[in-house]
N, C-alpha and C positions, 0 to 999 in steps of 0.2 A: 847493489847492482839491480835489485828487481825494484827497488824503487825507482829508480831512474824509468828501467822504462814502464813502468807504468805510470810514470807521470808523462812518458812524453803521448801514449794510449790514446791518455787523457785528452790532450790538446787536442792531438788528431781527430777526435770524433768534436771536440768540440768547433776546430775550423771547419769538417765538413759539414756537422749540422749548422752553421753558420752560415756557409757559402749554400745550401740547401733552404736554409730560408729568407734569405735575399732572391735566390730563382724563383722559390715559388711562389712568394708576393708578389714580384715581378711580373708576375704571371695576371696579374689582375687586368690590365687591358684587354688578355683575350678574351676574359666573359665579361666585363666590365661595360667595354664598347657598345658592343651587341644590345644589353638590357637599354643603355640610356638612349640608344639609335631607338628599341620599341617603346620607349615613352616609360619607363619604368622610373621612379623617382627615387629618389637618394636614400630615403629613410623606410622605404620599403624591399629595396635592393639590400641594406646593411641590414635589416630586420631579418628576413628568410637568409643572406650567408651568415650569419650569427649563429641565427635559430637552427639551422638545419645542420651546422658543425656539430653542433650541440646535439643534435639530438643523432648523430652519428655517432659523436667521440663517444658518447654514453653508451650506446650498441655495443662499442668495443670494450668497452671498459665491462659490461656486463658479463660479456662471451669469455673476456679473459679472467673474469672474477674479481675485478678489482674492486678496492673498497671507494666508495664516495666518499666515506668518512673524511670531516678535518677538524683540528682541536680546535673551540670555542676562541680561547686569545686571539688563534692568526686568521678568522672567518672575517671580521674587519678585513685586515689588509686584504684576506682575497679578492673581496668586492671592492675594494680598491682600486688593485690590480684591472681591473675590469672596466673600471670606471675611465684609467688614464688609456688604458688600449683602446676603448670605443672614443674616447674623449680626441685621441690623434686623427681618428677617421674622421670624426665631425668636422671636425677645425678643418686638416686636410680640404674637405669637398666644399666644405664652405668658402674656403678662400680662393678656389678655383672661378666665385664669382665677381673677385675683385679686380685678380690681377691672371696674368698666363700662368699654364701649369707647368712651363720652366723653368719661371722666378719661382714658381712655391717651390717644384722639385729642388733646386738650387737652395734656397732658405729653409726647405725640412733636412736637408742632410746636414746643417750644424749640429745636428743630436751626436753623433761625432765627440764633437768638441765642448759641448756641456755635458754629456755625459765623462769624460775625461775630468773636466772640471769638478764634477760634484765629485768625482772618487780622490784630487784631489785635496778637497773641504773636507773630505772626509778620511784624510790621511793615508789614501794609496794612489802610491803616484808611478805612473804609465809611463815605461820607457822613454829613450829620447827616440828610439826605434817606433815605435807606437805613433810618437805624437807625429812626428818625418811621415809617417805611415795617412794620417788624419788630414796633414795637410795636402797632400799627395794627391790624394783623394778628393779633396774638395778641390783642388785645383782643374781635376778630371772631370770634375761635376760642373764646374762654370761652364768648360766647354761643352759640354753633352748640352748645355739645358738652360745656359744664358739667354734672356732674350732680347731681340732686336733694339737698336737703340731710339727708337721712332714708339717706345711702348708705354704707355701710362702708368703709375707706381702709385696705387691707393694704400693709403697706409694702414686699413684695414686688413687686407688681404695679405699684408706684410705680417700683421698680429697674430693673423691668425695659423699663418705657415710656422712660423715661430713659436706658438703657441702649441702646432700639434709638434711639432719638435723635441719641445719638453715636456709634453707629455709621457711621450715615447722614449726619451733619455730617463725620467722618473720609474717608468713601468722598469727598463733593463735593470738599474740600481737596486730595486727593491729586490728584484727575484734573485739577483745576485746575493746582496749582504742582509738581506729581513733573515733572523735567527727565530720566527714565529713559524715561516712558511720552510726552512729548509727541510724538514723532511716529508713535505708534500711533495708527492709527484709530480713528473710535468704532464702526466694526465689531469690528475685531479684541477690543477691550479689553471691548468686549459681549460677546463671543462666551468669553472668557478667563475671564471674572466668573460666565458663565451656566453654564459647566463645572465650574468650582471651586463654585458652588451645588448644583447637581446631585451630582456627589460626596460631597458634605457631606450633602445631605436624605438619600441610599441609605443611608449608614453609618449615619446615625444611627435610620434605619427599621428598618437590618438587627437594630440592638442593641437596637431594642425588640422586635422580632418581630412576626408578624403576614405578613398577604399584602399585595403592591405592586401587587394590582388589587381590593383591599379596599375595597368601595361603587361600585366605578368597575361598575355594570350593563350601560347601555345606549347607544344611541346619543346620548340627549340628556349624558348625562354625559361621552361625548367631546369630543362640541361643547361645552361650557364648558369641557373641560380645555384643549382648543386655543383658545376663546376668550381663555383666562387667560393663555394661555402668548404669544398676537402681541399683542394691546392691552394690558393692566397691567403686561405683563413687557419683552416687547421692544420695541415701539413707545417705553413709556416711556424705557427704559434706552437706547436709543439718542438720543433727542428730550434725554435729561437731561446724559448725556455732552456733546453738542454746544454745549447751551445752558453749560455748567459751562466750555465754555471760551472762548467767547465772550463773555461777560459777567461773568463771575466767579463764586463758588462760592456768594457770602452774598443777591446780587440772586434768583441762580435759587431759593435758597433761599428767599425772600419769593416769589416764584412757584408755589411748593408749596401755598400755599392752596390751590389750586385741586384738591387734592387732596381733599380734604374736600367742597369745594362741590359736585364733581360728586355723591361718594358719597352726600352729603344728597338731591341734586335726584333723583337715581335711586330712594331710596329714597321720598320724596315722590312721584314721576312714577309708575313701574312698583309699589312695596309698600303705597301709599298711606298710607306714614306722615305724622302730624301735620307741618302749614310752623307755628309760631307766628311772635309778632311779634317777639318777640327773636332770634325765628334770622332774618327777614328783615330786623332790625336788621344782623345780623350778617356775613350775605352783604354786604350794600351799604357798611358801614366796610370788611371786607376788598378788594372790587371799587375803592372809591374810594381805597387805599392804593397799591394795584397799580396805578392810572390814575397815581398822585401820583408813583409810582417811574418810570416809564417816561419821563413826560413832565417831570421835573426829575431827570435822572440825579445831578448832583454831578459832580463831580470825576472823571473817570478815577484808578484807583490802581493796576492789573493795568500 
């Protein structure tokens, strides 16, 4: 009997830190906006919320006495880990110059469905609940974030939404089933991912050229960059870690909706963009898939 409920504990905190870190990525338009309105460029923007997580989570991690330490075998994959988290950001911002950031929003939420897929390759297979739950969901996401039919399809921009996709389907899979990294924390392995990010935005700043406080003016531009850097960046990535291994990679993944839903509702609330009826169509198939998953898990298969 005490097993029971501490496995159902379990789930609980892993749907919340799930539904916790879909809000507060979500969250990224509100400081997001703001930096690119004052001329702040993309790989200077991802450099400082990288860098500055990092050198928060590490504060924490100090004050709470944690160790940094990680065994030698699984320091690979950590930088790994690190590699496909900043690698979905790139792709992300970059295909935003091909195509609308509908279509991309629309084409990164297949992570979804290739993350399912690869847990099937890899012999755990996701409810029928689950997958009901996947398609649900993306069907809620056409409408939130399809774009008009009058709109140009570069197939670049296509690659590249696709691309941060599975990056990000690759990142959940490992922290779930790598048996190197399971007993790293989900500080340390935040902290490991945030550095190997940070590294990556400087080089690749450095090779474009240009200044690394290029748009960054004033004080309000700090506060967004530290905003960017504790809610979208670290908050999530530690809320995501947790949740990815408490309940498995493909569930949290259907969790992700919420990543959008926020970014809509901010943009409705605070920019006063258009709510129509197809995108509140579309919230409420998404919200009642998410209710559908939670409350008919299926099968344990982790």
């Amino acid at each position: 009997m005490k097993t029971n409920v501490h496995i159902d504990k379990r789930r609980l905190i892993g749907y919340v830190a799930g539904i916790l870190a879909g809000v507060s990525y979500g969250t990224n338009p509100l400081f997001g906006k703001a930096l690119m309105e004052s001329g702040v460029p993309v790989m200077v923007m991802l450099f400082f919320r990288y860098g500055m997580a990092a050198v928060i989570l590490a504060m924490w991690m100090v004050f709470r006495k944690e160790s940094f330490r990680a065994e030698r075998r699984g320091l690979g994959l950590l930088v790994l880990l690190g590699l496909l988290f900043a690698g979905s950001s790139i792709t992300l911002f970059c295909s935003y110059e091909y195509i609308p950031s509908g279509l991309a929003t629309t084409l990164v939420y297949l992570y979804p469905v290739f993350v399912a897929l690869i847990m099937v390759f890899l012999r755990f297979y996701p409810s029928w609940q689950t997958w009901l739950s996947i398609l649900a969901t993306f069907g809620g996401i056409l409408l939130l974030s399809a774009p008009s039919e009058n709109v140009q399809i570069r197939i670049p921009g296509v690659l590249l939404a696709v691309g941060a996709a599975l990056c990000y389907s690759f990142y959940l899979v490992i922290v779930n089933r790598s048996k190197r990294i399971r007993k790293v924390s989900e500080h340390t392995l935040t902290l490991y991912s945030l550095v190997t990010g940070t590294v990556l935005f400087l080089v690749i700043r450095t090779c474009q050229g240009g200044s690394m406080l290029e748009g960054v003016d004033g004080a309000a531009d700090w506060g967004n960059l530290i905003g960017l850097a504790i809610v979208p960046t670290m908050i999530s990535m530690l809320t995501l870690a947790g949740s990815t291994r408490y309940i498995g990679p493909t569930k949290t993944a259907v969790l992700g909706v919420f990543e959008p839903l926020t970014a809509i509702l901010i943009g409705t609330i605070l920019y006063g963009e258009p709510m129509t009826g197809k995108m509140a169509v579309g919230i409420a198939i998404c919200v009642a898939a998410v209710v559908f998953m939670i409350l008919k898990p299926g099968k344990k298969v982790r």
